[in-house]
C-alpha beads as a LAMMPS data file, in Angstrom:
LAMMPS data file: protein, C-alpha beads

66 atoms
65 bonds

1 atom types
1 bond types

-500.0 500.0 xlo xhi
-500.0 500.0 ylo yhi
-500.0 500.0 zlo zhi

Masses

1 110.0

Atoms # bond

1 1 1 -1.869 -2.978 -48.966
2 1 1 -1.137 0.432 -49.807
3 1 1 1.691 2.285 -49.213
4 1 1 0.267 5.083 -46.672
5 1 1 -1.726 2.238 -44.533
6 1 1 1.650 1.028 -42.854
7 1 1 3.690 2.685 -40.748
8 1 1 6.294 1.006 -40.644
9 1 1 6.493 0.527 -36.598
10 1 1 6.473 -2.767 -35.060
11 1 1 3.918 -4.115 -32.723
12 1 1 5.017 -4.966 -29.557
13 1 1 4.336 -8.240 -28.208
14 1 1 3.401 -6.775 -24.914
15 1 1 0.422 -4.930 -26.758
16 1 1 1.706 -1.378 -26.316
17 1 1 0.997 1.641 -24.418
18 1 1 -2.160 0.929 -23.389
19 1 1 -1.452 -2.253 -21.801
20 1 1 1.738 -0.243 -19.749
21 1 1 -0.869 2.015 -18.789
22 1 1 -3.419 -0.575 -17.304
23 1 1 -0.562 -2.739 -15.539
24 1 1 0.886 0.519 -14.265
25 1 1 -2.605 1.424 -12.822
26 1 1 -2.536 -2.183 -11.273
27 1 1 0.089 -1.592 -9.537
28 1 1 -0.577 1.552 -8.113
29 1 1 -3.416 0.115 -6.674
30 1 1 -1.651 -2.785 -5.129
31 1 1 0.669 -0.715 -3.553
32 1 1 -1.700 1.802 -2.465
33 1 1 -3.415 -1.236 -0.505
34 1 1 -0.027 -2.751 0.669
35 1 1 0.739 0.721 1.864
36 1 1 -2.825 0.918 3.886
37 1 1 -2.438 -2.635 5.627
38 1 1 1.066 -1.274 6.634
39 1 1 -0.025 1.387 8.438
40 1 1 -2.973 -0.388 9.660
41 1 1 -0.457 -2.810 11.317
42 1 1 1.265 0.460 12.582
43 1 1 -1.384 1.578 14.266
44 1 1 -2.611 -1.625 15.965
45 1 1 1.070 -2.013 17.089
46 1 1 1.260 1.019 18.632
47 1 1 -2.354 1.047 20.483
48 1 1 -1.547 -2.311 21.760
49 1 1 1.886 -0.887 23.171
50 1 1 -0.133 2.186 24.707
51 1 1 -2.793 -0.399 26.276
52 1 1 0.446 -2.682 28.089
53 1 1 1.883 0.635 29.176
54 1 1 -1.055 2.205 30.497
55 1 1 -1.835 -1.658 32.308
56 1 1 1.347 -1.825 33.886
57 1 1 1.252 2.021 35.240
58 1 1 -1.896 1.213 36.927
59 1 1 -0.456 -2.352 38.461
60 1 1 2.425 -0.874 40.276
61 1 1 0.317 2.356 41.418
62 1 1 -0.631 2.132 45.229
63 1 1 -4.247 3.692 45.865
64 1 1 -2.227 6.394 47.546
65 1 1 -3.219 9.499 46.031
66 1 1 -0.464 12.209 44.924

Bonds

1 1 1 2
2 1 2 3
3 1 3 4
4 1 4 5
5 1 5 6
6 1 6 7
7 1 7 8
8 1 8 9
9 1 9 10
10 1 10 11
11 1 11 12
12 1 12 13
13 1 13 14
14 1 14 15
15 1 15 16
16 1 16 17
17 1 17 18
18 1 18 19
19 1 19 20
20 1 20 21
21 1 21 22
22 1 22 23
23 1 23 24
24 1 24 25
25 1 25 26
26 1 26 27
27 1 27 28
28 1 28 29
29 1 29 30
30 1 30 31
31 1 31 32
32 1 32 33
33 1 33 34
34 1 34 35
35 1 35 36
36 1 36 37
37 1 37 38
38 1 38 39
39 1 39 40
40 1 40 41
41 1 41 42
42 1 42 43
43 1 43 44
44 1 44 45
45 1 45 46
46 1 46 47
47 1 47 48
48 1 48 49
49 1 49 50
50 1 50 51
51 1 51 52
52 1 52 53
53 1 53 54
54 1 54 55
55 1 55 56
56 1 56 57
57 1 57 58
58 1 58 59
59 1 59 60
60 1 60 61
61 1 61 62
62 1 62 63
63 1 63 64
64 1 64 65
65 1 65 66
């Protein structure tokens, strides 16, 4: 081996930047899609609260008109 071919840094076990890079891209994703079902869940809570509201405004209405 000659003397210019080594470096003299060691390899990480973990495979190096690269690999932080890919994992780190994985889990942007993930979250990114953890983040979207969140606010899907939001918004179906919130429509479903509108709907009940909106129900029980027209149950206690009279067809008297104002």
């Amino acid at each position: 081996m000659s003397e210019y071919s080594y470096t003299g840094e060691k390899e990480s076990k973990f495979g190096g930047m690269g690999t932080g890079l890919a994992v780190g891209a994985v889990a942007g994703v993930l979250g990114g899609v953890a983040l979207a079902e969140g606010l899907d869940a939001v918004e179906d809570d919130i429509a479903e609260e509108a709907a009940e509201d909106v129900e029980d405004d027209d149950a206690g209405e009279d067809d008297e008109d104002f």
